[in-house]
C-alpha positions in Angstrom: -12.6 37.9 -50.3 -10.6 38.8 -53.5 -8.3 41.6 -54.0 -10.9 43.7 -55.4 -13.5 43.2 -52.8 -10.5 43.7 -50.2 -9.5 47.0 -51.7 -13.5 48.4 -51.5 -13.6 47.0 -48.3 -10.4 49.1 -47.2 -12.1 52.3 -49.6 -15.1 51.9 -47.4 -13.1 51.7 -43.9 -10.8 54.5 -45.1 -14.0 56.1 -46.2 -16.2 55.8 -42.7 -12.8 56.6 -40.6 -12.5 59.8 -42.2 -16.1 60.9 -42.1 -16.6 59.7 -38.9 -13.6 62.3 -37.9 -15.2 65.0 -39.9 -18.1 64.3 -37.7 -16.2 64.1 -34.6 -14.2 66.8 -35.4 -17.6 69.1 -35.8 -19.4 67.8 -32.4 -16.7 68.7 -30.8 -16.4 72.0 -31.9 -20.0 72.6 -31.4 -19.4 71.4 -27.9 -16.7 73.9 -27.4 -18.3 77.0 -28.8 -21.8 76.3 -26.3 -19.2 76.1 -23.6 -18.0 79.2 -24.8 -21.3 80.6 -25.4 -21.9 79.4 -21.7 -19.1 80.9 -19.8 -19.7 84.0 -21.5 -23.1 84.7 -20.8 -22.1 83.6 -17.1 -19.7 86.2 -17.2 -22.0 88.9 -18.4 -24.8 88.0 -16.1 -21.9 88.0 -12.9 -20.8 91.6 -14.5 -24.5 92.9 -15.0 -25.0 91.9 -11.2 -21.7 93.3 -9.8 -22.8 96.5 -11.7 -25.8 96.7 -10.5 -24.9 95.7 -7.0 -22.3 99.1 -7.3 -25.5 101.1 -8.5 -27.4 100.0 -5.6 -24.5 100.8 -3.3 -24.2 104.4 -4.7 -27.4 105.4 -4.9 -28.0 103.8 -1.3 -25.2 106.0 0.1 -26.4 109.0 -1.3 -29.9 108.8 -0.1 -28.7 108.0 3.5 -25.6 110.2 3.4 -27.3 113.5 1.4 -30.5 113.6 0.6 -31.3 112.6 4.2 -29.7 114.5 6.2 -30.9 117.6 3.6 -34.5 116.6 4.9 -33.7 116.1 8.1 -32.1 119.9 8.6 -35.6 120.9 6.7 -37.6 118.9 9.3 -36.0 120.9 11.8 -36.1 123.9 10.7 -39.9 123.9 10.2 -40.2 123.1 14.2 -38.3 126.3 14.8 -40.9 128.5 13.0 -43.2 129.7 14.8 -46.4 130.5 12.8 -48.6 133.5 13.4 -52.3 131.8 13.4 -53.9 128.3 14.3 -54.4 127.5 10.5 -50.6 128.2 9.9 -49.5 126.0 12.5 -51.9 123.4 10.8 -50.1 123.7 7.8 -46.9 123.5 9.7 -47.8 120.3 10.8 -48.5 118.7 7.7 -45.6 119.7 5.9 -43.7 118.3 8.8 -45.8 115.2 9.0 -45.0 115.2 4.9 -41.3 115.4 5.2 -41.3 112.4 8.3 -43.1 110.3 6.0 -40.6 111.1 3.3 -37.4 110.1 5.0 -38.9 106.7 6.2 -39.6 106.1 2.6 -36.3 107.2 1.4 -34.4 104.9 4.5 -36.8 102.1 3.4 -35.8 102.3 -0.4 -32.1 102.9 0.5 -32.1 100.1 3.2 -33.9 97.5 0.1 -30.9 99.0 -2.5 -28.3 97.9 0.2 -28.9 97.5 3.9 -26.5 99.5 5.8 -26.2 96.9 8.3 -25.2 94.5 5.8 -22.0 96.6 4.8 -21.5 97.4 8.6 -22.0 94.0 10.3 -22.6 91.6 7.9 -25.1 89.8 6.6 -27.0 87.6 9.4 -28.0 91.0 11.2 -29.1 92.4 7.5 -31.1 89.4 7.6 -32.2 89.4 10.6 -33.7 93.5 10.2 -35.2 92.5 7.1 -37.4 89.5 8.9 -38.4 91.9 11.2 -39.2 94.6 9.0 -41.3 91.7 6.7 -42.5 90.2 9.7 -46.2 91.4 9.1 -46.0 90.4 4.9 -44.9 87.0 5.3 -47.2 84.1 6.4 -45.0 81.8 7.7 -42.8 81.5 10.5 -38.8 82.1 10.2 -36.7 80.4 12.1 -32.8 81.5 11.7 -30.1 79.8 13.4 -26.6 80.9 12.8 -23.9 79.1 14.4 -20.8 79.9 14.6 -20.7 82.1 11.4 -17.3 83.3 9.8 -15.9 86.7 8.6 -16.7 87.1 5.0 -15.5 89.6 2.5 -18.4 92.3 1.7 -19.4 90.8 -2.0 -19.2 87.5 0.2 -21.7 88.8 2.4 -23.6 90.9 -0.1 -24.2 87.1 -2.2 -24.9 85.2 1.2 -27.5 88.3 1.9 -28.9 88.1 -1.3 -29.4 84.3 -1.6 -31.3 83.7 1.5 -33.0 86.9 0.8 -34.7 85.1 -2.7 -34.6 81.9 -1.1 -37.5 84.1 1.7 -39.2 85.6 -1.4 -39.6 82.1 -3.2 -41.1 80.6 -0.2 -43.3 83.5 0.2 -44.4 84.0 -3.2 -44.5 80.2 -4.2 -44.1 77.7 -1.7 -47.7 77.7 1.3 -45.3 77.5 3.7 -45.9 77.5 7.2 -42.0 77.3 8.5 -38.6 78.0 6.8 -35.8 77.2 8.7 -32.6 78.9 7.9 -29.1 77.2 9.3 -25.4 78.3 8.8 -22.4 76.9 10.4 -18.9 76.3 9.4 -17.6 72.7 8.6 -14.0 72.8 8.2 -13.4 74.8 5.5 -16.8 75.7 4.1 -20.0 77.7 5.5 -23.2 75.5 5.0 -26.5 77.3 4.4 -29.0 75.0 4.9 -32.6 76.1 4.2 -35.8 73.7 4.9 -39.5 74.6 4.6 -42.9 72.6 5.2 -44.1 73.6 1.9 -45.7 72.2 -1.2 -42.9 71.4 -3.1 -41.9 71.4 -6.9 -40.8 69.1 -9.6 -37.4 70.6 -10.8 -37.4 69.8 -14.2 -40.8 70.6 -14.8 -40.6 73.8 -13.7 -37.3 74.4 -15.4 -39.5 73.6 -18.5 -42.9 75.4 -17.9 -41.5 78.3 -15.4 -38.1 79.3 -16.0 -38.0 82.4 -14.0 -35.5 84.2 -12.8 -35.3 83.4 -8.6 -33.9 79.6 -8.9 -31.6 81.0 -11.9 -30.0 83.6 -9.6 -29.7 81.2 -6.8 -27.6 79.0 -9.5 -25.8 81.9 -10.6 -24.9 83.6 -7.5 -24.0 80.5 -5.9 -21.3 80.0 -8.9 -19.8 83.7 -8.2 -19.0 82.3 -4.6 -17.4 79.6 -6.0 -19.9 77.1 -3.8 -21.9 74.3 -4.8 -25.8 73.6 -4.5 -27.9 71.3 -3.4 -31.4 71.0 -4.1 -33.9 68.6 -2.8 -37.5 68.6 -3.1 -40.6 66.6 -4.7 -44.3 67.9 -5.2 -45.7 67.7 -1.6 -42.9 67.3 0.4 -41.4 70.8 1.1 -37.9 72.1 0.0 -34.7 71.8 1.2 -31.4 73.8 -0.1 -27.9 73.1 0.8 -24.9 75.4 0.0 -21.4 75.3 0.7 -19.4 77.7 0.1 -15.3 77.7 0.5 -13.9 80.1 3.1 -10.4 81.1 4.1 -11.5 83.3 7.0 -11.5 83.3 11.0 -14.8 82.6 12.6 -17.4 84.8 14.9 -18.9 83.3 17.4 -23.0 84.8 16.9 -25.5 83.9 19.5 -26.8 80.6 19.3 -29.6 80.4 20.9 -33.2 80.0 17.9 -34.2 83.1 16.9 -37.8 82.8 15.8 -40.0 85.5 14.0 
């Protein structure tokens, strides 16, 4: 190689290093702003829920703290009255049969915004009261075993609640189940939520593709806000099983231990 070659040769090197770092220089800043672009719609979907979760919790209140106990007074003050002819008291009974009917909707639709019991006593007795209350909608069998469960902060429990509650719904809605088992225990220092059913299965990616709805995405999501990781396995035919741990820094409760089947 003579000098002239030599000196295109080190053009051309010179050349390629400093495109090739042009290049570099963009992929990585491409890479960069999807992280970006990432984190923050993570952030705004974790601040859309904790909003919404605060909107739930208000209205909640106010429809078991005021409105009521407002329908409850009236309730009572109609069984005072006592009406002057047979086709009075009729009436009188069907406003009052009315007004019963209204405050078990308005106790269902507060107790679906935010259980009571969840912000009271946590969120394996919210689960439990919402099996029983679905008992007659589902058609498969629940089987929930908590262990020895610890205390959890309330947006702890309120995210535990919520998870298992879409993890129920999915299996309900998708999976021709005929048992979901539900299991939580501590293991050092993590709760593991281990959910199994006898379903049909799905293919992951294929459904990421074809159906991206919204239940797996606020599994994913949800499970992120506690900080925990998830485990998913499952194939077309061979059921589903879930796995989530999530870090704790709490004392434990000791909850009965014995099946509870619904």
């Amino acid at each position: 190689m003579d000098a002239r070659e030599t000196t295109i040769y080190y053009d051309l090197l010179i050349a390629a290093i400093i495109i090739g770092a042009i290049l570099g220089y963009f992929l990585l800043s491409i890479v960069r702003m999807h992280r970006r672009y990432i984190r923050l719609h993570r952030s705004r979907s974790e601040t859309q829920i904790l909003l919404l979760e605060k909107e739930h919790k208000r209205i909640a209140a106010d429809l078991h703290d005021e409105l009521g106990p407002i329908l409850s007074a009236a309730k009572f003050k109609i069984t005072e009255v006592e009406p002057p002819s047979h086709e009075d008291q009729e009436l009188l009974t069907q406003a009052n049969d009315h007004l019963n009917n209204i405050i078990i909707r308005i106790r269902e639709i507060s107790n679906g915004l935010m259980p009571n019991t969840l912000l009271r006593k946590g969120p394996m007795h919210a689960l439990e009261e919402f099996i029983q209350a679905m008992y007659t909608t589902f058609s498969f069998k629940i089987e929930l075993l908590p262990y020895t469960v610890p205390l959890v902060t309330q947006q702890q429990a309120i995210h535990i609640y919520s998870i298992l509650k879409e993890i129920i719904h999915n299996t309900h809605k998708h999976a021709k189940a005929t048992r979901l088992k539900i299991q939580l225990f501590r293991r050092a220092d993590r709760l593991v939520i281990i959910t199994t059913d006898d379903g049909i299965g799905f293919n992951p990616k294929k459904m990421a593709k074809e159906n991206p709805g919204l239940g797996l995405q606020n599994l994913l999501l949800r499970t992120e806000m506690l900080g925990a990781t998830m485990f998913l396995d499952t194939k077309k035919g061979k059921g589903t099983k879930i796995i989530i741990e999530i870090p704790i820094r709490s004392k434990t409760i000791n909850t009965d231990e014995n099946e509870h089947s619904h």
